[in-house]
C-alpha positions as CSV (number, residue, x, y, z in Angstrom):
1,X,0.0,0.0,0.0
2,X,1.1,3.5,-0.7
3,X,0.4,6.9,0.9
4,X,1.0,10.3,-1.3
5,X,4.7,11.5,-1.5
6,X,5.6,7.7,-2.3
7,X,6.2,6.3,1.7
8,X,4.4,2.8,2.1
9,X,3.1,1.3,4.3
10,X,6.1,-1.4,5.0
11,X,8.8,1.8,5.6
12,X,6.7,2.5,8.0
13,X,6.3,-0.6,9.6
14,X,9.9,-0.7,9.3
15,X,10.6,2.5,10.9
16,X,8.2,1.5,13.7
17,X,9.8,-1.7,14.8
18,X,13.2,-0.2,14.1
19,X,12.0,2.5,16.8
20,X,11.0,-0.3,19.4
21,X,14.5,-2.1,18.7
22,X,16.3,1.1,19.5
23,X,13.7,1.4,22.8
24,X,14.9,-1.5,24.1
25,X,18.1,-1.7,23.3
26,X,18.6,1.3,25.3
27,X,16.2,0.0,28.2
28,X,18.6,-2.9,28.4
29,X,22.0,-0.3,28.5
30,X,20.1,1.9,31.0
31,X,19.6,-1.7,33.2
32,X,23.2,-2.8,33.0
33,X,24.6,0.5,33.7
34,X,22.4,0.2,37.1
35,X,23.1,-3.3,37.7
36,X,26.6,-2.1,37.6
37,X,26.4,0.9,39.9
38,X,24.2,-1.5,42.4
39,X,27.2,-3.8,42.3
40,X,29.6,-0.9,43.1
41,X,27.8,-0.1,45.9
42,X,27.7,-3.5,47.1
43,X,31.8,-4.2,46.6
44,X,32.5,-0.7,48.3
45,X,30.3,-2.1,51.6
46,X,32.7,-5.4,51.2
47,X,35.9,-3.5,51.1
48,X,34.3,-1.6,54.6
49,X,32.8,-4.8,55.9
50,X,36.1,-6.5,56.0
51,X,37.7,-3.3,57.6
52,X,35.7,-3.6,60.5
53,X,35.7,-7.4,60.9
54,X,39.6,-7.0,61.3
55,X,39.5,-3.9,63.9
56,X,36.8,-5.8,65.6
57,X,39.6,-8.8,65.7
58,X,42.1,-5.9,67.1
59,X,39.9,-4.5,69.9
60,X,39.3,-7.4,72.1
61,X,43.3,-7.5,72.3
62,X,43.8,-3.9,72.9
63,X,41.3,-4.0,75.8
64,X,43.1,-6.6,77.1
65,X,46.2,-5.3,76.7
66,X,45.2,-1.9,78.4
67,X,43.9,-4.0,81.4
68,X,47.1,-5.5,81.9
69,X,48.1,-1.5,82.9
70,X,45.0,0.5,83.9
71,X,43.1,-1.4,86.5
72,X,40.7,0.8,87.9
73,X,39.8,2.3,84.4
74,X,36.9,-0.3,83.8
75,X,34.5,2.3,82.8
76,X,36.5,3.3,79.7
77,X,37.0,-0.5,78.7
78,X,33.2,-0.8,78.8
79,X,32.4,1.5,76.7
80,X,34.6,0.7,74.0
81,X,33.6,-3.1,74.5
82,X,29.9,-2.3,74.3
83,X,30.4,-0.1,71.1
84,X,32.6,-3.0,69.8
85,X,29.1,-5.2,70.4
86,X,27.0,-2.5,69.1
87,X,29.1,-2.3,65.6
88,X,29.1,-6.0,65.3
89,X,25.5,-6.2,66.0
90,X,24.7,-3.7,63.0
91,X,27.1,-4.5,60.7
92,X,25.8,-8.4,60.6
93,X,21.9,-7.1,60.1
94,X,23.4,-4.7,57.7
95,X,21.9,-1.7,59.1
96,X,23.5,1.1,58.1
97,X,21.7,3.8,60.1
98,X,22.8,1.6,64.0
99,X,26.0,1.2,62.5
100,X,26.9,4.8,61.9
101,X,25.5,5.4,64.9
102,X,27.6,2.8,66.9
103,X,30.8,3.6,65.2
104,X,30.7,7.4,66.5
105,X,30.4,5.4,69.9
106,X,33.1,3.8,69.3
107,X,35.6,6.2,68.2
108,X,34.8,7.9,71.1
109,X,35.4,5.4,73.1
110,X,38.7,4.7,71.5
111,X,39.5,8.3,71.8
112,X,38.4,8.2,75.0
113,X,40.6,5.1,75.8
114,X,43.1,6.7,74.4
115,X,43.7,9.6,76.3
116,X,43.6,7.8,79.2
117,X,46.5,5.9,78.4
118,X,48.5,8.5,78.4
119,X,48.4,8.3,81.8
120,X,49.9,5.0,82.0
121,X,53.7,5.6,80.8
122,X,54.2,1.7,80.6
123,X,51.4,1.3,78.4
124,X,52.7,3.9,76.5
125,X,56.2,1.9,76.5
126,X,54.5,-1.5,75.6
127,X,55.7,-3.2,72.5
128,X,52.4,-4.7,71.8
129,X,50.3,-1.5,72.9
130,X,52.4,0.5,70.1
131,X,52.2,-2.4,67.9
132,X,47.9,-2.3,68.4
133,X,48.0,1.8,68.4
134,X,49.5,1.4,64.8
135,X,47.2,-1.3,63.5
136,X,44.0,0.4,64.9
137,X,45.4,3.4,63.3
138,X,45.8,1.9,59.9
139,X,42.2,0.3,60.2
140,X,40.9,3.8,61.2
141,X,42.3,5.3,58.3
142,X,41.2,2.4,55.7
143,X,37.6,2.7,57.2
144,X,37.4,6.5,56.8
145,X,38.8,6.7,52.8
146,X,36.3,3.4,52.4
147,X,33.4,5.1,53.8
148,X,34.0,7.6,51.0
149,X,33.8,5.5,48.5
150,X,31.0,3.6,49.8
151,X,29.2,6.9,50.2
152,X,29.7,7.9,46.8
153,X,28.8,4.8,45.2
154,X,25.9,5.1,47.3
155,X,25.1,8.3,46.0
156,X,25.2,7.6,42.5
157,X,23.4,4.9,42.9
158,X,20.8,7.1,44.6
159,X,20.8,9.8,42.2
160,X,20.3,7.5,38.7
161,X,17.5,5.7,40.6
162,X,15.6,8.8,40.8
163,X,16.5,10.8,37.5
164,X,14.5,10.0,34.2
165,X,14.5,7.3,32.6
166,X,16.7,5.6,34.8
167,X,13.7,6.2,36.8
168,X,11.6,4.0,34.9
169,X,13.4,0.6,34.8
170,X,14.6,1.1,38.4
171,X,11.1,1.2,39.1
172,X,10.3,-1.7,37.3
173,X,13.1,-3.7,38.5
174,X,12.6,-2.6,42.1
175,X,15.8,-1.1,42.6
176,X,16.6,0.3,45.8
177,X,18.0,3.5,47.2
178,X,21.1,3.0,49.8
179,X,21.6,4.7,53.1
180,X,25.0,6.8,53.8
181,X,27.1,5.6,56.0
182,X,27.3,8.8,58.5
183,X,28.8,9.4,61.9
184,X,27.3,11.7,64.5
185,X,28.0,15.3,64.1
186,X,30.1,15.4,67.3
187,X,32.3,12.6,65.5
188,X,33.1,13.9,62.4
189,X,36.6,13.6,62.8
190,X,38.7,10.4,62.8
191,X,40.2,9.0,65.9
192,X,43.9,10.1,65.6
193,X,45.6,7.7,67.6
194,X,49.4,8.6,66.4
195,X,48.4,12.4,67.5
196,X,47.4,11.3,71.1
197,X,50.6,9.2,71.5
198,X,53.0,11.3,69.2
């Protein structure tokens, strides 16, 4: 069949299902490309996840090590102890939210353990207290440029979720928005173990 100005009705057709090809080819690259970001997300959490399993590791020997030399300071040990439990706890039921919450606990306990020490010259002096301060150190630091990462992922992640058409297939393929990883305001700052003992 032919319309006026010689176009028929198979260029047409043509056109039409060369239109839908292009549709979903595209639907398909804007699915992979959040697949991939969702993925991103996830690996940053691993490279975190395995952060904190090691520094949990490390505390339990710290503690012990500082009870060795600071006897009657039980109320500090506590706290880091129960802020240890605290970021276990949320890290294994993946919340995000407890687990930002329990890490500012915990690096103020640390910080608050920490200074303390410095009361305790032989502690100071202790091959494996200096050996711990410079491991917890190192795990402080790995966690904080990690939680960068993480957050970013998490924030491209959140931002192509929401913007059209990404908006469309994550909708249809249910995916999710992440939560930051945030510390309290009165811990924004990283527990600076080699400044307390420097």
């Amino acid at each position: 069949m032919q319309f006026t100005g010689g176009v028929t009705l198979d260029i047409i057709f043509y056109i039409f299902i060369a239109a839908i090809a292009i549709a979903f080819v595209y639907g398909v690259m804007l699915y992979n490309s959040l697949v991939d970001i969702k993925h991103s997300v996830s690996q940053a959490w691993s490279n975190i996840d395995i952060l904190l399993k090691q520094r949990h590791d490390e505390l339990p020997k710290l503690v012990e090590t500082c009870k060795q030399y600071m006897g009657f300071e039980q109320e500090t040990l506590k706290q880091v102890i129960a802020a240890r439990s605290q970021v276990a706890s949320a890290r294994e039921a993946g919340n995000i939210g407890a687990l930002g919450a329990a890490e500012s606990s915990l690096r103020i306990g640390l910080g608050n353990l920490f200074a303390v020490a410095e009361d305790y010259p032989e502690l100071k002096a202790s091959e494996k207290f200096q050996h711990l301060q410079v491991r917890i150190t190192g795990l402080e630091n790995s966690i904080a440029d990690r939680r960068e990462f993480y957050n970013e992922a998490v924030k491209i992640n959140n931002v192509r979720i929401e913007q059209f058409p990404d908006v469309i297939i994550a909708n249809w393929f249910k995916f999710k928005p992440r939560d930051l990883l945030e510390f309290s305001d009165a811990d924004k700052q990283d527990v600076n173990i080699g400044r307390l003992f420097g």
